[in-house]
C-alpha positions, 0 to 999 in steps of 0.5 A: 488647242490655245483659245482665240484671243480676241481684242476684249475679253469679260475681264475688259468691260470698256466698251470695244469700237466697231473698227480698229481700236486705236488706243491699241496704236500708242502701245504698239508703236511705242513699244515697238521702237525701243529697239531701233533706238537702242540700236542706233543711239549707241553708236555715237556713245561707244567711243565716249563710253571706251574712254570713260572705261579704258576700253579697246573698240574691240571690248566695246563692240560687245555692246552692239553684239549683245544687243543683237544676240539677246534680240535675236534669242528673246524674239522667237522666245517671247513671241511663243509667250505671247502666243501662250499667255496673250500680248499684255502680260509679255509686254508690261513685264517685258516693258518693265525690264527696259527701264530697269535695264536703262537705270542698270546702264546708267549706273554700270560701274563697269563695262561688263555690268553695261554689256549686262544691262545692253542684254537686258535692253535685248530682252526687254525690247523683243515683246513688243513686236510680237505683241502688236502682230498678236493684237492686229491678228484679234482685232481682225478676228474682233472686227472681221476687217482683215485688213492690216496694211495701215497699222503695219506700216505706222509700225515700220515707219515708226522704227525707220523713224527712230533708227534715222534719228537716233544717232542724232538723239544720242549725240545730243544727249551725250552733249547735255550730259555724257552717255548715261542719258543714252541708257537713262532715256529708257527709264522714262521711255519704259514708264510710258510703255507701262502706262499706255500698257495697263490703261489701253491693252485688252486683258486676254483670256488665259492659256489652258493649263495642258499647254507647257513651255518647251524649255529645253526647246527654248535652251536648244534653239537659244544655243544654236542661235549663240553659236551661230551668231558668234560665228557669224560676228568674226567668222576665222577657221581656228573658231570652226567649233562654233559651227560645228555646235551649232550644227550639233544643237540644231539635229538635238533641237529638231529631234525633241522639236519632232516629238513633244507635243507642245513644241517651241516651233512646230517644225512639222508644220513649219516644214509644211508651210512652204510660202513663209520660210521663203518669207524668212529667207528673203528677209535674210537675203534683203537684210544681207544686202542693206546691212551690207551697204550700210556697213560698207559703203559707209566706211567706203564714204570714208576711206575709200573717198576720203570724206569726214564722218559728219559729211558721210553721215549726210550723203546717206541721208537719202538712203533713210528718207526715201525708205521712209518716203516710199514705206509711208506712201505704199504701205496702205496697199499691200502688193506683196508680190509687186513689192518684193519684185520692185525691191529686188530689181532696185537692189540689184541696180544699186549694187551694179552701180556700185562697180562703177564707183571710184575715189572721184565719183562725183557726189549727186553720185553718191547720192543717187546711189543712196536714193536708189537702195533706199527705195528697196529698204522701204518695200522689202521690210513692209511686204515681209511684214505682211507676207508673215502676217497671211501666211503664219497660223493665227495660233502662233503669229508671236512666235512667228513675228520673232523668228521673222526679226531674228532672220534680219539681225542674222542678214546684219551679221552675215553682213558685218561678216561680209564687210569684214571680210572685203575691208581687211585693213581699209574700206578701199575702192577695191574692197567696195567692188569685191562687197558689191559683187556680194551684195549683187549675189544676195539681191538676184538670189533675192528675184530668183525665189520670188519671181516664181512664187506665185502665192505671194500673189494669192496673200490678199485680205480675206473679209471675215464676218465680224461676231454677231452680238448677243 
């Protein structure tokens, strides 16, 4: 059995507040949002970052994948760690690997050494998240005060924050001094991550020694999760291979899963655990559907209604503010069952209204439309959050809060796919029809396992009695 961690330890002597600690908050958040950053700011760099190496879109497009593959990987992996050994010692060394990636990037003298570094970007930024889930988890045993909707939502208002302004930050950075500063921003980012870290996180107690990494476990899923993942990145019949392995790997995962004793994922009680693998699916499902809209109604923006990219980039301004309007004002209530309902209802009528969209729609229309399915973006992120958060054992919240994130990198690739697939040679009007109809499937399946689950409705905040003091 894992000992409890709780929020201080008598390695800490600093004094613990009697409600939520708060100097945990800077760490969290910050930690939190070098991956939504690192996502987004590379977008503008790619084509300088091609002409600076020669390199095709088609070679470049390796540093968005990489990101996501490493992402998608070290999330579920590091997140078991953090289970193991307590969040600090995962999230400075994690931290630390940031800023040497950022300065690798910086750099690369090569495009494959900057791919190299975006993976290493990948791991590094996979800790955070599951650390802060790990530390809110013992501040609630700490405290007995269950109640965790307030720094759940700072921690996905944050990173909706930083995805919104990224693309913004790194052209500016690329006009001050080329796209170096875009890999180069890290260094100073992963310092303060070290600072705030070693002076603010509590020193958790260590993990009884019986207690073994599953790395052949870890390799499996690893290898699973790759091959699916390239599948998903260009789906064509001649890679039917990929599939074919990942269907290989994931029987010889879930065959030595069932017998170690110390798994990577308990799959026996992960199959047991009804309410939180729907959790997992409908993040993919509501990730499918935004991504998707993302991907394609941009491009649509574009081609399809024959707007300039930096007019593109305004109208799905309102897609991002209403997602952080709506995240800020309901995240303190966490209505799990009433948010994922409203979400899909809203999804479905915003890919509904995407059928009626031609090369003359007007833009109020437009923006509307963004209006209408960035509401959604903004409660189906909170209330998969905090339905992860009731319903994963205390013992494994890392490993679970990983899994949770790889779910919506496979809802944007399935989604990358899925564009693909609509817009073989132009984002046209047709296209964007036939990618709705999709994305309508994606957002009913979404209400079709939700509306009936009535355990979402039972996920509400248990008071705990806080430890008495000696």
């Amino acid at each position: 059995m894992i000992p409890r961690l709780t929020g201080r330890t008598s390695q800490d002597t600093r004094p613990a507040p009697d409600g939520f600690d708060r100097r945990l908050i800077a760490p969290m958040i910050l930690g939190s949002v070098l991956n939504p950053i690192n996502s987004s700011m590379i977008a503008v760099a790619l084509v300088p970052i091609g002409i600076a190496f020669g390199a095709p879109p088609a070679e470049t497009v390796w540093l968005v994948s990489a990101l996501y593959l490493a992402t998608a990987v070290g999330q579920p992996v590091i997140g078991r760690l953090v289970d193991m050994y307590g969040p600090r010692r995962l999230y400075l060394a994690a931290t630390a690997l940031v800023g040497v990636a950022g300065l690798m990037g910086a750099l690369a003298p090569s495009l494959g050494v900057l791919i190299a570094s975006r993976v290493l970007l990948g791991f590094g930024t996979s800790a955070a998240f599951p650390a802060a889930m790990r530390l809110t988890r013992s501040e609630a045993e700490r405290t007995g005060q269950d109640s965790p909707a307030g720094v759940l939502t700072a921690l996905a208002v944050s990173a909706q924050t930083v995805a919104v302004i990224g693309p913004t930050l790194g052209g500016l950075l690329i006009g001050a001094s080329g796209w170096h500063l875009v890999f180069t921003v890290n260094v100073p980012l992963s310092a303060a991550c070290l600072v705030l870290g070693v002076l603010w996180l509590p020193k958790a107690e260590p993990a009884e020694r019986h207690q073994r990494m599953d790395l052949p476990g870890m390799a499996l899923f690893a290898f699973l999760l790759v091959s699916l993942m390239l599948f998903l990145m260009d789906p064509r019949l001649d890679r039917w291979y990929l599939p074919a392995l990942t269907l290989l790997a994931a029987a010889a995962f879930a065959a030595r899963e069932l017998r170690v004793p110390d798994p990577f994922v308990d799959l026996r009680v992960l199959g047991g655990n009804g309410p939180l693998i729907a959790t997992y699916v409908r993040q993919f499902l509501a990730n499918v559907t935004s991504y998707a809209f993302l991907y394609g109604y941009t491009q649509w923006l574009e081609e399809g209604r024959g707007l300039s990219a930096s007019a593109a980039g305004l109208v799905l301004l309102p897609l991002s503010g209403a997602a952080l309007v709506v995240a800020s004002l309901t995240g303190r209530r966490e209505a799990i069952r009433a948010k994922l309902l409203t979400g899909a209802v809203l999804q479905i009528a915003g890919c509904a209204a995407l059928l009626l969209f031609d090369a003359h729609s007007p833009v109020w229309v437009l923006l509307a439309t963004g209006v209408l399915l960035g509401i959604p973006q903004g409660l189906l992120g909170l209330a998969a959050q905090n339905a992860l958060y009731r319903q994963a054992g205390p013992e494994r919240i890392g490993s679970a809060a990983g899994l949770l994130r790889t779910f919506m990198y496979l809802g944007a690739l399935g989604a990358s796919a899925a564009t693909a697939t609509f817009f073989p040679h132009r984002a046209d009007t047709g296209g964007l029809h036939g990618l709705a109809l999709f994305m309508l499937a994606g957002s009913a399946l979404l209400l079709a396992i939700t509306l009936p689950d009535r355990s979402l409705a039972r996920l509400t905040p248990q008071p705990r009695q806080a430890p008495r003091k000696a």
